[in-house]
N, C-alpha and C positions, 0 to 999 in steps of 0.2 A: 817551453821555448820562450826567450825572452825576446827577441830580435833577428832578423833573415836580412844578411846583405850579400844582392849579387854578385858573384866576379865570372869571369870571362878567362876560361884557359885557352893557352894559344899552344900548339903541337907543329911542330915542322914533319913532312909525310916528306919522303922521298922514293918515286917508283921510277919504272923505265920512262914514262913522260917529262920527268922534271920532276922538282921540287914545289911544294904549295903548302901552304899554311893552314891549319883549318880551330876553327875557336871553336870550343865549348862553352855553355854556364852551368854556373854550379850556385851553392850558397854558401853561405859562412852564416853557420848559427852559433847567436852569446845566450848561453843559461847564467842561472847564476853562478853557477862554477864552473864552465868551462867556454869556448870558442871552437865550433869543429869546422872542419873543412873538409872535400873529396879527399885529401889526404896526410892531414894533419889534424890535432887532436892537443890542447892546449890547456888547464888549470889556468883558472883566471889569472891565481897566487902566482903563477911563473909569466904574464904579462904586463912588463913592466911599464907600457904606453904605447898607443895606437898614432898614426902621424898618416899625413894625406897631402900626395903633392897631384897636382893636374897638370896633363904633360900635355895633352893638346885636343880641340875637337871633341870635349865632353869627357875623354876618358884621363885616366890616371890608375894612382897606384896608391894602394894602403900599404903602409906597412906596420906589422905587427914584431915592436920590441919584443922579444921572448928570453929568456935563460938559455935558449938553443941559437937566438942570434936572430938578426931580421926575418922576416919571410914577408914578402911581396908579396899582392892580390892588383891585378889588372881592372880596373871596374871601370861602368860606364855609365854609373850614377852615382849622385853626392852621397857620401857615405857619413853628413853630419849627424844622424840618428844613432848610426850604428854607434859611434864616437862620446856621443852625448848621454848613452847607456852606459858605455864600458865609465865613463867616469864618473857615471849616477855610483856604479854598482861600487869601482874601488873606490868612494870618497865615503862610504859606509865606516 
């Protein structure tokens, strides 16, 4: 394992009370060859750039350019480490 960055999944529940939101964390780990997630599974080779925008109150959103097309990550911490890896590892 090269690097652990958290994200935060967000689930809408809806029962007879109403509707409510409920978050999860999970991790997102970079090896050398891959990036996994609770549910995705990624070859470095098919990540074509990571990007980080802060949307409000410490949190934000990564997202992961792929060959299958963006995939979001909710986080709610600065993921410049995470960032600073993936472009140690594809500047090889």
């Amino acid at each position: 394992m090269l690097i652990v960055q958290p994200y935060i999944d967000t689930v809408r529940k809806v029962d007879i009370d109403g509707q409510r939101y409920v978050e999860t964390n999970h991790e997102l780990v970079m090896t050398e060859t891959e990036i996994t997630s609770r549910d995705y599974r990624f070859a470095l080779k098919n990540v074509f750039d990571i990007s980080y925008r802060p949307v409000r109150d410490g949190v934000g959103l990564l997202y992961l350019h792929t060959n299958q097309g963006v995939v979001p990550f909710k986080l709610n911490t600065p993921p410049d480490e995470f960032i600073a890896a993936y472009k140690s590892i594809r500047s090889r």
